[in-house]
N, C-alpha and C positions, 0 to 999 in steps of 0.2 A: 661410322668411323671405324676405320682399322682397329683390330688387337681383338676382335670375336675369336669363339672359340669355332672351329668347324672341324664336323666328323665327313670323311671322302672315305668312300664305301666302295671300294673298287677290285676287281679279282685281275685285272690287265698291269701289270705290272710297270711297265709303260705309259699306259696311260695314268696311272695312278699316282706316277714321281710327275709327270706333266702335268698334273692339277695342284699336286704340293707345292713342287716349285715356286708357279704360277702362285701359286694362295700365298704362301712366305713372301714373296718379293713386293706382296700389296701389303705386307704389315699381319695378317692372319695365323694365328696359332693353329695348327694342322692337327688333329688326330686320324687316323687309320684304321680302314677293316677292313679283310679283302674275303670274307664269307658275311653270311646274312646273320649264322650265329654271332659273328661276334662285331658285328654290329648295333645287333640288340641289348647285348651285354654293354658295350661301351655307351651307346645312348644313354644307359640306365646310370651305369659311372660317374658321368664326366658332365653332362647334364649340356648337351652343344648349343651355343645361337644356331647353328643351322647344321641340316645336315644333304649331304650332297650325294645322290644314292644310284648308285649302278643297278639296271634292273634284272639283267642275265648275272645271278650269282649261282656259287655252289650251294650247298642246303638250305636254306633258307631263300628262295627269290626275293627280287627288290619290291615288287607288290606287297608281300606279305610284310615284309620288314617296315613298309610303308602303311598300313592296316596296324598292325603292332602298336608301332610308336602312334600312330594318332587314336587311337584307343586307350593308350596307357594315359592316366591322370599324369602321370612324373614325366611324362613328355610330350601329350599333343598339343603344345605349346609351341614345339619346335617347328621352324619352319623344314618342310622339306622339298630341294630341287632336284627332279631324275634326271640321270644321263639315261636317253634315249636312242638305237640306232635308229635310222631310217628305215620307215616304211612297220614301225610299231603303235601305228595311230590307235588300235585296239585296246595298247596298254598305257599308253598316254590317257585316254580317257578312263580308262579306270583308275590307274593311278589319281589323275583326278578328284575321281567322284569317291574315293579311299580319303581323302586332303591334304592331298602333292599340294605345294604352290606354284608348283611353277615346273619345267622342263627344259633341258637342252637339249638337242639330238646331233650322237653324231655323226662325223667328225666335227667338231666343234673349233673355232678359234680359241685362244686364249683371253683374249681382248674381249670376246664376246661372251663365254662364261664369268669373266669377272664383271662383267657390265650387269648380268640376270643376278651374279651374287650379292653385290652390290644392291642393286635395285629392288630385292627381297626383302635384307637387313634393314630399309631405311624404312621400308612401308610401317607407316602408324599402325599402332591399334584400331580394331573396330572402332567409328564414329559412331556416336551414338544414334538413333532412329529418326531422333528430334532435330537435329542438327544440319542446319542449310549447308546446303553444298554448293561452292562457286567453284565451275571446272572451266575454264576457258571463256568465251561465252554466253554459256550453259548457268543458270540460276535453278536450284531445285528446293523448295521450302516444303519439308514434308508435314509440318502444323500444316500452312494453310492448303496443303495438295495443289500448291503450284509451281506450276515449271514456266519458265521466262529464258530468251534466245534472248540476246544484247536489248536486253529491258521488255521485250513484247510477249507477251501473255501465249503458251501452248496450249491447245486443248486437248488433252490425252482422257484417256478410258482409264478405270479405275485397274485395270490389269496394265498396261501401258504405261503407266506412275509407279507401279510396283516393279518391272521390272527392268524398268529405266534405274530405279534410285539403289536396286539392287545390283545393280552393275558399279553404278556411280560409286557406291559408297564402298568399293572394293579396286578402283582406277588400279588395271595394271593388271588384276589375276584373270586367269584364262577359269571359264566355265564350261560346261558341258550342256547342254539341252537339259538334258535330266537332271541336272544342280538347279536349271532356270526353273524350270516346270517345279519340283519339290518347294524351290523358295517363294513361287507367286501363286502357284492356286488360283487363278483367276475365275472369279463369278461372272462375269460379265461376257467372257468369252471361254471357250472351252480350251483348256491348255495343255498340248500335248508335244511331245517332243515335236513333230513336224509343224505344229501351228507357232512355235517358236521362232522359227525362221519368218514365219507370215508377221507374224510382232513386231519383228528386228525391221522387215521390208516398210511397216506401216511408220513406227517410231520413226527411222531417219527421213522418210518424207515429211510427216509432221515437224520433227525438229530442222529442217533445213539445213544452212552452214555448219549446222555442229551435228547432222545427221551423220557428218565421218567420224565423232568420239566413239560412238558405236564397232569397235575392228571383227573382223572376221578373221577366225582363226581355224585355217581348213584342216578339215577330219577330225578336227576337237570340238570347237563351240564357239565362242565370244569373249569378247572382255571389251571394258572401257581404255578408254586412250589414259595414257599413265601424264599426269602434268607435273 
């Protein structure tokens, strides 16, 4: 719902009254910083539901201001979205693997930043580990380690269940290899940024029609389909 607070972190002057606007006319309280210093400063302030963060700044980069805030107990709470230009896939994934939620690159629409901002703000809290997940579908009961396609029983690998339900239980955020690899550790197979991709290839044959919840997201990683 409208009336969150959001910090837009922006040095383009232009661009930066285009995303106020834009934010005001959806109901959104705006705050402003157009260096990384004082962005960090305001983060700490004002305490934002989300913050919207330009990565090419003056003293302070958007990386580090992004590493900051999700390090600080008083704000890795806060969701944060990069404006990314094109053709910054290097920093998009680190940003990432820092704990970006998410990215825009641009030139961007209007329509289409308020759809990712939107779309940020609404996502629950972590589910709990225990907790079945119904995605389309998609049935995933992690008690009894099993996964079901419109009621028929999947056989996966005890690495393949891991990081099926670690996707799953995040629908919507973009991953990195190395987010996957860190969160699954697989015994059963050996889990390396490139056998990730061999995972992802085995998983949607095994799961069939819901092998596309699975997206690929080129020069970053993965994510599950958002429902």
């Amino acid at each position: 719902m409208a009336g969150e607070k959001i910090l837009v972190v922006e040095d383009e002057e232009d661009v930066l009254e285009l995303v106020r606007y834009n934010l005001g006319k959806n109901g959104y309280k705006v705050e402003t910083a157009m260096s990384g210093e004082e962005a960090l400063q305001k983060a700490m302030r004002i305490n934002p539901d989300l913050i919207l963060l330009d990565l090419m700044l003056p003293t302070v980069d958007g990386l580090e201001v992004c590493r900051k805030v999700k390090n600080d107990p008083r704000t890795q709470h806060v969701p944060v979205v990069m404006l990314t230009a094109k053709g910054e896939e290097a920093d998009i994934v680190t940003g990432l693997e820092m704990g970006a939620d998410d990215y825009v690159t641009k030139p961007f629409s209007p329509r289409v930043l308020m759809a990712r901002v939107k779309a940020v703000l609404r996502r629950p809290a972590e589910r709990k580990e225990t907790d079945v997940l119904v995605l389309g579908d998609l049935e995933i009961d992690p008690g009894r380690h099993r996964v079901a396609v419109k009621g028929e029983s999947v056989d996966l690998t005890s690495t393949e269940f891991k990081l099926l339900h670690y996707l799953a239980q995040r629908a919507g955020w973009v991953f990195t290899r190395y987010q996957i690899v860190d969160a699954v550790h697989g015994s059963d197979y050996p889990v390396t940024d490139r056998s990730v991709d061999v995972q992802i290839v085995g998983l949607r044959k095994k799961l069939g029609s819901a092998g596309d919840y699975i997206e690929t997201v080129r020069g970053v990683g993965y994510r599950f389909k958002e429902f």
